[in-house]
C-alpha distance (Angstrom), angle and dihedral (degrees) to the residues before:
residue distance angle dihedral
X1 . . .
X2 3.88 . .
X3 3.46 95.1 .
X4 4.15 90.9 53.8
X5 3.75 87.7 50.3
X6 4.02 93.6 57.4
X7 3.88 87.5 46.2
X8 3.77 98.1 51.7
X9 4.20 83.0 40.8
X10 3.94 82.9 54.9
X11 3.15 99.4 50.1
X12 3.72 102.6 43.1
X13 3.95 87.6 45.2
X14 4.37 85.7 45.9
X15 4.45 85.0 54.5
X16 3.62 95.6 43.7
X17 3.49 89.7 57.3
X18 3.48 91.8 39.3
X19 3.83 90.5 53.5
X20 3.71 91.6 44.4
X21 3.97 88.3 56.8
X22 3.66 94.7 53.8
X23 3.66 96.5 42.0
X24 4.12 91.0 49.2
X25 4.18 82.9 54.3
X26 3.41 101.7 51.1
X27 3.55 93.2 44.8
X28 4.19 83.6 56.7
X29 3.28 91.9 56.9
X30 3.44 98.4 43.7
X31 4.08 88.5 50.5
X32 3.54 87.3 47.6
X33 3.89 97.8 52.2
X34 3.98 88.9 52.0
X35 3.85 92.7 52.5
X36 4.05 81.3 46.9
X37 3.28 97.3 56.9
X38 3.72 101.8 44.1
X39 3.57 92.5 48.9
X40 4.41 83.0 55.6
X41 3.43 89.8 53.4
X42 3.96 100.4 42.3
X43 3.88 77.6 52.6
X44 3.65 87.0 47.1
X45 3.75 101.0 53.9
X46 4.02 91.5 40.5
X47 4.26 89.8 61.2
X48 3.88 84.8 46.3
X49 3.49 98.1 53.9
X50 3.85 93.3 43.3
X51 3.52 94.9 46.6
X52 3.76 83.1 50.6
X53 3.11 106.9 58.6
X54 4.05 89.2 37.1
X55 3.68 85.6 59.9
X56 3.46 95.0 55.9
X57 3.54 103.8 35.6
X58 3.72 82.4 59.1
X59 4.02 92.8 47.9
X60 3.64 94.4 40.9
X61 3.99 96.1 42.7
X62 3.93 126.6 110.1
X63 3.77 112.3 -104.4
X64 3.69 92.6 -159.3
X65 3.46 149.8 25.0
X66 4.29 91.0 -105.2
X67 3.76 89.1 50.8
X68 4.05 93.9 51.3
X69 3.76 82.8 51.7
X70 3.89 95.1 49.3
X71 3.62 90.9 43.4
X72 4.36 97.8 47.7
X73 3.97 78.3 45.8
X74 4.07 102.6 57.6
X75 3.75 84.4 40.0
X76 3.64 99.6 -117.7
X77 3.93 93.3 119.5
């Protein structure tokens, strides 16, 4: 009788730790996929903002020499 007591102890000690492991990993992974994801969209919202401000350097930009003149003479360059 003893001895089936310290196997069932065993092996309920043996799945805890089992369960523990698994539950540790996924929680990893699930940590790790956060980090992932913010890091995508800190990437994300850098492109935007350079492709912003490319896109309207380009819009806003003199196309000639008279216009760069016009512009540094209203004051808005």
């Amino acid at each position: 009788m003893t001895a089936y007591f310290w196997g069932a102890l065993a092996i309920i000690a043996i799945g805890a730790l089992i369960a523990l492991v698994v539950y540790a990993t996924k929680a990893g992974r699930n940590a790790q996929s956060v980090a992932t994801s913010k890091r995508a969209a800190e990437d994300a919202e850098s492109v935007t903002g350079v492709q912003s401000a490319m896109s309207k350097a380009q819009a806003n930009g003199p196309q000639s020499k008279d216009q760069l003149l016009d512009r540094l003479d209203a004051g808005t360059g």
